[in-house]
C-alpha positions as CSV (number, residue, x, y, z in Angstrom):
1,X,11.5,-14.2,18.4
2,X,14.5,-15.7,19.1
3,X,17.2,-13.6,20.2
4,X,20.2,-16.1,20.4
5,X,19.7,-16.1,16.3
6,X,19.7,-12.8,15.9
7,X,23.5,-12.8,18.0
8,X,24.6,-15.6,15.8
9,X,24.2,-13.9,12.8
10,X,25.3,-10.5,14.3
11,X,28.6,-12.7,15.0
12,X,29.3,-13.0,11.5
13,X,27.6,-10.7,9.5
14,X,31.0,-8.2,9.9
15,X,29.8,-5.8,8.1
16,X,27.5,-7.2,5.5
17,X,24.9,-5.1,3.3
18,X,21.4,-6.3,2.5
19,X,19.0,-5.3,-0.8
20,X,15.3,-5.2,-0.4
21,X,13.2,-5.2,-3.7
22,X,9.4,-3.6,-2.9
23,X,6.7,-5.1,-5.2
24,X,3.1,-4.0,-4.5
25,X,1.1,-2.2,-1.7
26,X,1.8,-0.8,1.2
27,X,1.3,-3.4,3.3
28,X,4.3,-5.2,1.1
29,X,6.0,-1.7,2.1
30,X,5.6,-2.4,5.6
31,X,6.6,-5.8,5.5
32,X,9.6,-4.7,3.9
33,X,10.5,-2.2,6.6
34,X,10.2,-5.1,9.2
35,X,12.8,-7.1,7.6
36,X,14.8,-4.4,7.2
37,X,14.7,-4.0,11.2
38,X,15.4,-7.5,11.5
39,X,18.8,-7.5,9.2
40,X,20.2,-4.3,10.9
41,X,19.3,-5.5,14.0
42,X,21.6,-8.8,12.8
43,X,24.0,-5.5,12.0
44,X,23.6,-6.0,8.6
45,X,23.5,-2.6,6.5
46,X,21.3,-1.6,3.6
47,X,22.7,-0.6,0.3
48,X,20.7,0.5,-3.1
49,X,22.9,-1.5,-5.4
50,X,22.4,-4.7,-5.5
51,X,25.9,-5.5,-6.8
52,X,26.7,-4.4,-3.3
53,X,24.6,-7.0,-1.3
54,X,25.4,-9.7,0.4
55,X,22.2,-10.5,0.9
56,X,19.2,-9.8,-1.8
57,X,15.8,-10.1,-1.3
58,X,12.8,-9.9,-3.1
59,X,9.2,-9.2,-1.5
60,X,6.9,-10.0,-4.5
61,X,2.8,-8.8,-5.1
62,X,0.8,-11.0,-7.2
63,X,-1.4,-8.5,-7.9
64,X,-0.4,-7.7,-11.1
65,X,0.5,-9.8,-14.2
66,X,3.8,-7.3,-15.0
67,X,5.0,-8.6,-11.2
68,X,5.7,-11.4,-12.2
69,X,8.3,-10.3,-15.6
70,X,10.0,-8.1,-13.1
71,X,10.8,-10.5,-10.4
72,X,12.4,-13.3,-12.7
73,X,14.3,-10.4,-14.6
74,X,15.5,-9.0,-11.1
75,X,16.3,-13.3,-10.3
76,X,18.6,-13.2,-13.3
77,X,20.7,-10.1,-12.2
78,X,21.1,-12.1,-9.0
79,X,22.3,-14.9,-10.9
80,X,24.9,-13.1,-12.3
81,X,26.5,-11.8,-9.3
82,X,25.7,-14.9,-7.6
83,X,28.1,-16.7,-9.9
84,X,31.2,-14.4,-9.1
85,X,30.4,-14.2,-5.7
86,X,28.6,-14.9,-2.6
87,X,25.6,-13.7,-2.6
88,X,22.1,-15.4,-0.4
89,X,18.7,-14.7,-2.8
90,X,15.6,-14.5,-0.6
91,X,12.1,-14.3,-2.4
92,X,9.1,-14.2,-0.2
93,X,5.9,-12.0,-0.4
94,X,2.3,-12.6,-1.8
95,X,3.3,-14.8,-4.9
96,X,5.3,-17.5,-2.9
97,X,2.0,-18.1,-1.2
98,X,0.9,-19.4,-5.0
99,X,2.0,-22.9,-5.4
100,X,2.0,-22.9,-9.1
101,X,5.0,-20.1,-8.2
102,X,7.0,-21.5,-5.9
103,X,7.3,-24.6,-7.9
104,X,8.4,-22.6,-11.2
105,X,11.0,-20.6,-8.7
106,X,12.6,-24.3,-7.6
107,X,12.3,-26.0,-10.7
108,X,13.6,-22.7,-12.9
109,X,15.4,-21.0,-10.4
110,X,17.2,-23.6,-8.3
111,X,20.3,-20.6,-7.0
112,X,17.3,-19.0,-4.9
113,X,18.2,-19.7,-1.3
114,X,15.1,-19.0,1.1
115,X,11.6,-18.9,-0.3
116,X,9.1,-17.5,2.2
117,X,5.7,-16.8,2.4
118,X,3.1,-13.7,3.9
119,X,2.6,-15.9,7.4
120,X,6.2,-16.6,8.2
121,X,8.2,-13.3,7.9
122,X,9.2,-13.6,11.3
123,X,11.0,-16.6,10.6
124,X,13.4,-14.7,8.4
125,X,16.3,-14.5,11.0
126,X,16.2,-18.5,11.2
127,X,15.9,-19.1,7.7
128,X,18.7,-16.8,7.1
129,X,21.1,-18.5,10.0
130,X,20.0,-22.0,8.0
131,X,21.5,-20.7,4.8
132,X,24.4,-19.1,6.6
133,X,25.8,-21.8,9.4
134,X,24.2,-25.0,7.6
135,X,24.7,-24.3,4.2
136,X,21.1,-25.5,3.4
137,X,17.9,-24.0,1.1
138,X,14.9,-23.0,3.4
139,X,11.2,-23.0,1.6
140,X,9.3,-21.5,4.9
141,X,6.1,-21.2,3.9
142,X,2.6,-21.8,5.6
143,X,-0.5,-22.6,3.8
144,X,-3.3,-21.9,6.8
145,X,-3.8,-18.4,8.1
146,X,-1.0,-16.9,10.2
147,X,-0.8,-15.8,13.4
148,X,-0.2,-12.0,14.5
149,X,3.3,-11.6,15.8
150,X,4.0,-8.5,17.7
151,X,7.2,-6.7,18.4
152,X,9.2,-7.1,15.4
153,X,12.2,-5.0,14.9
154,X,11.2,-2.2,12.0
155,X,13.3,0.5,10.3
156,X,11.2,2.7,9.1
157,X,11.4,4.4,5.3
158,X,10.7,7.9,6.7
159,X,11.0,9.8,9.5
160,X,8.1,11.6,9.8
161,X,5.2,9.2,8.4
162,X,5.1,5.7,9.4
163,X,2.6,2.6,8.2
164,X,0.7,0.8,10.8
165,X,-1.0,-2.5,10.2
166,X,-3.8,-2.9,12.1
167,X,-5.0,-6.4,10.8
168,X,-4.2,-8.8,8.1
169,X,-5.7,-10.5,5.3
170,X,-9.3,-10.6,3.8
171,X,-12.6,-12.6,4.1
172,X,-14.5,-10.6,0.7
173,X,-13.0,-12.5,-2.6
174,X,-13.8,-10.0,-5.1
175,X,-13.9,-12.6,-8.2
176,X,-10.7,-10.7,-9.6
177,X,-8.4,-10.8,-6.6
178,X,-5.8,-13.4,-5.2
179,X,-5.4,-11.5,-2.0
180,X,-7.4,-13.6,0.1
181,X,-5.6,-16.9,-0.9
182,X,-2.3,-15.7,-0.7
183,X,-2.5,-13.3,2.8
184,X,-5.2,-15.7,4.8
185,X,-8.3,-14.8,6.6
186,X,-8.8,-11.3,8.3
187,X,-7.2,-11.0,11.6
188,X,-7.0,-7.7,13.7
189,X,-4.6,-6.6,15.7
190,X,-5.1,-6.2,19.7
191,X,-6.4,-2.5,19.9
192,X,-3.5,-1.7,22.5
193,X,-0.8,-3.2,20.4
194,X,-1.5,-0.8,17.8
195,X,-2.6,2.3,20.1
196,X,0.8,1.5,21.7
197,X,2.5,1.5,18.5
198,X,1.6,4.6,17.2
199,X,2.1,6.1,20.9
200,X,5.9,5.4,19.9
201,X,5.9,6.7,16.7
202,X,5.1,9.9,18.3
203,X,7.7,9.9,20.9
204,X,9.9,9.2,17.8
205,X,8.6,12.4,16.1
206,X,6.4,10.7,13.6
207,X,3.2,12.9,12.6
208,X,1.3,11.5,9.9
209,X,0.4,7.7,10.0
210,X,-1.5,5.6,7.6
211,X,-3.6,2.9,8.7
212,X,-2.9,-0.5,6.5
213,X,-5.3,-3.6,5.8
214,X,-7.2,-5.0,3.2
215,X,-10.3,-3.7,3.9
216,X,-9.8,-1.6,7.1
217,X,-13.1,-0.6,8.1
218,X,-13.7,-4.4,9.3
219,X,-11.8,-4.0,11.7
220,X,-12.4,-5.5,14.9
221,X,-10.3,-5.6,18.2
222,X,-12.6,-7.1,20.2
223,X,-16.5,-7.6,20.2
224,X,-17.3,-4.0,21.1
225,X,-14.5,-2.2,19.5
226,X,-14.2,-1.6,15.5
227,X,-12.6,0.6,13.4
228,X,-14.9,4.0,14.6
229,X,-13.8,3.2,18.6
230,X,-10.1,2.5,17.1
231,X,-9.8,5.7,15.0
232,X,-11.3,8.0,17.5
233,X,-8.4,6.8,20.1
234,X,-5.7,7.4,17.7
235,X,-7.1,10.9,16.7
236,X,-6.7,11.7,20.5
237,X,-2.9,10.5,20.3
238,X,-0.7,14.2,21.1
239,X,2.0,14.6,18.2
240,X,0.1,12.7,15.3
241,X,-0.9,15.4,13.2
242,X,-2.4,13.4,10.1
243,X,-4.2,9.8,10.1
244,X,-5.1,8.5,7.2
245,X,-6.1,5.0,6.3
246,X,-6.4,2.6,2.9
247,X,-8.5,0.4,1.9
248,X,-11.8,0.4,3.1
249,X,-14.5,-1.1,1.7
250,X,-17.9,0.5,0.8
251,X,-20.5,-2.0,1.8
252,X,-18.6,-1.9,5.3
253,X,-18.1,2.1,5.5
254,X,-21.1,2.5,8.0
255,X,-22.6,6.1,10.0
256,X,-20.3,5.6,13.3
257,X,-16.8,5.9,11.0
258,X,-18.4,8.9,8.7
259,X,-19.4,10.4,11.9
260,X,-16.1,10.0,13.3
261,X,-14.6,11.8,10.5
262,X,-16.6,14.3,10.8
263,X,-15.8,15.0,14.3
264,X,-12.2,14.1,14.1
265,X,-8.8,16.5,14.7
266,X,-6.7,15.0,12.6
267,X,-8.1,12.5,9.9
268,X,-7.9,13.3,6.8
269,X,-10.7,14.7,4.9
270,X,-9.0,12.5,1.1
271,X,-10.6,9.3,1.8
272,X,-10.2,6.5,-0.5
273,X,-12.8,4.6,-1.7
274,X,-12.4,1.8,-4.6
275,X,-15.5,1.6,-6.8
276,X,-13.8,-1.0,-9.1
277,X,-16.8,-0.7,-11.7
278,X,-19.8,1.7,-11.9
279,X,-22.2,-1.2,-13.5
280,X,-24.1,-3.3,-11.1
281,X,-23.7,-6.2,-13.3
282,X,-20.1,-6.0,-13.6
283,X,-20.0,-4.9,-9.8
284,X,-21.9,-8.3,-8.8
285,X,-19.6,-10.5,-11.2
286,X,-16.7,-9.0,-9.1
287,X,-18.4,-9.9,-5.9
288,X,-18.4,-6.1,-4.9
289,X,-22.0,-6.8,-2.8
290,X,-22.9,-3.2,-3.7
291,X,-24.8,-1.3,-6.5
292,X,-24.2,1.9,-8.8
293,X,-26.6,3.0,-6.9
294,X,-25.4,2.1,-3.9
295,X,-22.2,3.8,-4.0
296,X,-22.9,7.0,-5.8
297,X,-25.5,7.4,-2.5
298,X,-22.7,6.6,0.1
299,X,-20.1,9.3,-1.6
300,X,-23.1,11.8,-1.6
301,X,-23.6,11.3,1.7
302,X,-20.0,11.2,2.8
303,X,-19.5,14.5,1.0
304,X,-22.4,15.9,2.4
305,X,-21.8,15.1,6.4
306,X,-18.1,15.8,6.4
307,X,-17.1,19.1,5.0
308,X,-14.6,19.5,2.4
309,X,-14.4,15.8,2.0
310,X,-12.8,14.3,-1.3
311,X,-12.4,10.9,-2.5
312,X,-10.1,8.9,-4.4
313,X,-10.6,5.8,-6.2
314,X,-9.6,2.5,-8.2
315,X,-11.3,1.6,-10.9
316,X,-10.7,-1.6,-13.2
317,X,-11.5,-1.3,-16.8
318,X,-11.9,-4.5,-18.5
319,X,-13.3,-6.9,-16.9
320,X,-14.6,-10.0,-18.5
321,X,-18.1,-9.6,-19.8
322,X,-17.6,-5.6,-19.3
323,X,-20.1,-4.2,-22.3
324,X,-19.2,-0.4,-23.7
325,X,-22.9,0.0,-22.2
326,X,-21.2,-1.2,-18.8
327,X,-18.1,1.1,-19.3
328,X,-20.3,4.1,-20.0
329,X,-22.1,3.2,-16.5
330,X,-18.5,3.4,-14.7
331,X,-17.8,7.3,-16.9
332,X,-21.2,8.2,-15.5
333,X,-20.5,7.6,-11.7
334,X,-16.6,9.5,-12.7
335,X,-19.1,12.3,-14.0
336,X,-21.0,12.1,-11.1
337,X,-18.9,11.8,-7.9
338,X,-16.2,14.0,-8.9
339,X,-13.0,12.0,-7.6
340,X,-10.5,14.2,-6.4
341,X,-7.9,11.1,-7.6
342,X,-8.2,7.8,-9.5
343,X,-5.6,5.0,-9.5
344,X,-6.7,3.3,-12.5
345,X,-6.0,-0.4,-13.8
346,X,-6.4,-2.6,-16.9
347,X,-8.0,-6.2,-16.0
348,X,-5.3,-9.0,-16.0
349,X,-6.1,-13.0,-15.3
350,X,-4.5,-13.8,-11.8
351,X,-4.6,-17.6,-11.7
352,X,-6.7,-19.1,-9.0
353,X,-9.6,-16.2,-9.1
354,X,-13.0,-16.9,-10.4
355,X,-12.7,-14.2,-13.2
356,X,-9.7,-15.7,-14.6
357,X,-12.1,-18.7,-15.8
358,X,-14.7,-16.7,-16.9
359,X,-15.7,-16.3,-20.4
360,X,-16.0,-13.1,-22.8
361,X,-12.6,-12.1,-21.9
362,X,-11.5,-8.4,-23.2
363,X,-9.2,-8.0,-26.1
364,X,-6.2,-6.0,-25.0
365,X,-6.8,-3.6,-27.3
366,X,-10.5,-2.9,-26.0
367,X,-8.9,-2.6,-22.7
368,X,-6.6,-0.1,-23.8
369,X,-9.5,1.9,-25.8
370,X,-11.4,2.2,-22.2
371,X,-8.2,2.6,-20.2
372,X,-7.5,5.9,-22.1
373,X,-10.8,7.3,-22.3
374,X,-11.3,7.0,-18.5
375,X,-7.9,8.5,-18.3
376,X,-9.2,11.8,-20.6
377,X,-12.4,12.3,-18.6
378,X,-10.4,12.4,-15.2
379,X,-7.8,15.0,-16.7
380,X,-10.3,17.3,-18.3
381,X,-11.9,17.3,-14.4
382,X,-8.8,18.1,-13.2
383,X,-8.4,22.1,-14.1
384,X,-11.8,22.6,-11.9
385,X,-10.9,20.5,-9.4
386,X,-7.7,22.2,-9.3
387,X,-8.7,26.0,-9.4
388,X,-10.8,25.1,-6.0
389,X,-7.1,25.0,-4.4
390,X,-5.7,28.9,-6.1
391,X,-6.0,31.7,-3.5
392,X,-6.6,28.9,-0.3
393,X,-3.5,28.5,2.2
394,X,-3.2,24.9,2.4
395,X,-1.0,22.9,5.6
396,X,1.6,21.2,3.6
397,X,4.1,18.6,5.0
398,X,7.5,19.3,3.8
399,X,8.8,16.0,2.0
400,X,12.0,17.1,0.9
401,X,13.3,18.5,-2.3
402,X,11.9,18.1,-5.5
403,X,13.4,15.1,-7.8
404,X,12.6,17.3,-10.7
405,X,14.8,21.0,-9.2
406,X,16.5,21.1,-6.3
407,X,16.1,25.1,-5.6
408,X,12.4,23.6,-4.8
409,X,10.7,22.0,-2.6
410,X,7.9,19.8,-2.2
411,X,5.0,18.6,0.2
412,X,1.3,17.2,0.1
413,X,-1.8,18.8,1.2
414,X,-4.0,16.8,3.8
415,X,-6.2,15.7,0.0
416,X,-2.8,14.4,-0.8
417,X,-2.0,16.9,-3.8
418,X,1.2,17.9,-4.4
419,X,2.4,21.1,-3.8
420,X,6.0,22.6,-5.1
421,X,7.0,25.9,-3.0
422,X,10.6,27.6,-2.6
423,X,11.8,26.7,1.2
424,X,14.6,25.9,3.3
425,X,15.9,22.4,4.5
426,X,14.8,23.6,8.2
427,X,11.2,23.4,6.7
428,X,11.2,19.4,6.1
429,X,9.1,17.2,8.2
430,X,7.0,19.9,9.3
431,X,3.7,21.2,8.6
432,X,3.6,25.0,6.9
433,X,1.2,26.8,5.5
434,X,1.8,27.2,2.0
435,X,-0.5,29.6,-0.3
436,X,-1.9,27.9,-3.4
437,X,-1.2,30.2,-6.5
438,X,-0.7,28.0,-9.6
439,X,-2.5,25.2,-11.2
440,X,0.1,22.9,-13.2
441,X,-2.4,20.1,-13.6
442,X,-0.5,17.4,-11.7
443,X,0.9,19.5,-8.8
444,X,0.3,23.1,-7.6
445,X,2.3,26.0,-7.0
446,X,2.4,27.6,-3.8
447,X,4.6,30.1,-1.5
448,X,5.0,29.9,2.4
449,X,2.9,32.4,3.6
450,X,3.6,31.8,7.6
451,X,6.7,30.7,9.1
């Protein structure tokens, strides 16, 4: 990283104020927070309105086809202020890594000034100092896989739970996803980078973490040392309270990481694990590489070594080719495994995957038939689910105050449900114990039991 850019811009940023935009997952999240350590370490400060900002940036996901309408919406508020004054319009993110995007940003959007891609956020302090001192448009963008850089400045969203990255990328193509293209090949961090890493979070007072990748569990560090050896050193970190981790993949979850669950302190017992489609056709059009089967007998065994386990889920309804006989198939394994939460998504073409060129695409409104009858069966499970929670006292992390009443506040259990309790401001960031005595469906009431 070069320093003497960062003191040229701190030179004359005088004050300035920077926007960030957040499209996507977690890992965008955490990209975001390491440009936001970048700018304040140029001393520029971070503001909500964008009407403020001197400089605006956009971190885009190309997951989803709605990303796309609300990153040239969010380009033509830019404009606008662009045009009365100055104002430097970074886009970078997943969907510059598409070529077919960048080339509809230059030729439609001509005003943006630095386009960069997943493999060259480290570069942002140069490309900004381009703009700045030179006067001149930067497109920083690398088509191979990038390389790991370590040691980027990072201001962190919270103050008690923190994101770590502990590799990049994704070598499965699931026929529906861009991911692959657009982030590169898997690469894992150095185990001691990211042991280190969360070392300092808990010097900083940090005590839940979640461990980010695109398919975590294939993690490797080094030849003898996957994600079981790396989990087990991080449950032993003092101050980390909670570990979680998304998004593993079920044909890679193998006996040494459920048996490190099992025996761990502080992982949590919510694991998420994406089915995507309960029909072993649909399953092998996606590339999944596992059966109905297959995962209904890893979640029954999951459930049956670790105690008190739950699982959460995505599922995709809609897939090309997806029958009503192969939608019944993905109810059944709902029926079946119980999920204590699922994240639930309507098929939509991404240009560039295998599915988008397939034939017997879903009408929307088919889609949207399926979407709401999944949707039903998982909120008539949820009153069970729920009452398993009334009488228990559950350790709650204090969020803050709820967005909904401010003479309440708010937490999550270690299975990630929400929890609404009467506290004090001296409670937040800290783990209570909080008895569970209501069920309202999408949270629970509780009241602090043990101070």
């Amino acid at each position: 990283m070069n320093n003497e850019i960062f003191s040229r811009i701190k030179e004359i940023s005088n004050g300035n104020k920077y926007y960030i935009l957040t499209m996507g997952c977690q890992l965008n999240e955490n990209d975001s927070e390491k440009l936001a350590g970048m700018l304040e370490k140029m001393e520029y400060s971070r503001t909500e309105k964008l009407e403020e900002a001197d400089v605006a940036i956009i971190n885009t996901c190309c997951v989803r086809e709605n990303a796309e309408e609300k990153v040239f919406g969010k380009l033509g508020e830019m404009k606008k202020i662009k045009e009365q004054r100055e104002l430097i319009i970074a886009i970078g993110g997943c969907m510059m890594q598409e070529e077919i995007m960048r080339d509809k940003i230059n030729k439609s959007y001509p005003y943006v000034d630095i386009i960069f891609g997943t493999h060259t956020l480290h570069n942002f302090p140069e490309d900004l100092y381009k703009v700045l001192e030179k006067k001149k448009k930067v497109q920083d963008i690398l088509d191979i896989d990038g390389q790991i850089h370590e040691g980027l400045p990072i201001k962190r969203n919270h103050t008690k739970q923190a994101s770590v990255t502990i590799m990049y990328g994704c070598n499965n193509f699931c026929s529906f996803c861009i991911v692959p293209y657009v982030r590169g090949r898997e690469r894992s961090r150095k185990p001691e980078d990211i042991i280190n890493e969360v070392k300092t979070l808990a010097k900083e007072g940090y005590i839940e973490i979640t461990l980010l990748g695109q398919n975590v569990n294939s993690y490797h560090g080094r030849e003898d040392y996957g994600f079981a050896e790396l989990l087990k050193d991080i449950d032993e970190i003092d101050g980390i309270e909670r570990i979680r981790f998304i998004s593993p993949h079920p044909k890679d979850f193998s006996d040494d990481v459920i048996e490190t669950i099992k025996n761990s302190k502080h992982i949590c017992k919510l694991i998420h694990l994406p089915l995507q489609s309960g029909s072993t056709k649909i399953l092998k059009e996606m590339n999944r590489r596992y059966t109905k089967e297959q995962f209904i007998s890893l979640a029954e065994k999951m459930k049956r070594e670790i105690p008190d386990l739950k699982l959460s889920t995505d599922i995709i309804v809609g897939f090309p080719g997806e029958t009503e006989e192969d939608f019944e198939e993905t109810l059944d394994v709902v029926c079946k495994v119980n999920f204590e939460q699922i994240y639930m998504f309507i098929y939509s073409r991404r240009h560039g995957t295998r599915a988008d060129k397939m034939e017997n695409q879903i009408p929307e409104e088919i889609k949207h038939e399926r979407f709401d009858r999944l949707k039903s069966l998982y909120e008539s499970q949820l009153p069970e689910n729920n009452s398993k929670y009334i009488g228990t006292i559950q350790p709650i992390l204090v969020e803050g105050l709820s967005k909904n009443n401010k003479d309440i506040y708010t937490g999550r259990t270690e299975s990630n449900k929400v929890v609404n309790f009467k506290g004090k401001e001296e409670f937040v960031g800290q783990i209570i114990n909080v008895k569970i005595i209501e069920d309202h469906a999408w949270y629970l009431e509780g009241e602090i039991t043990v101070v």
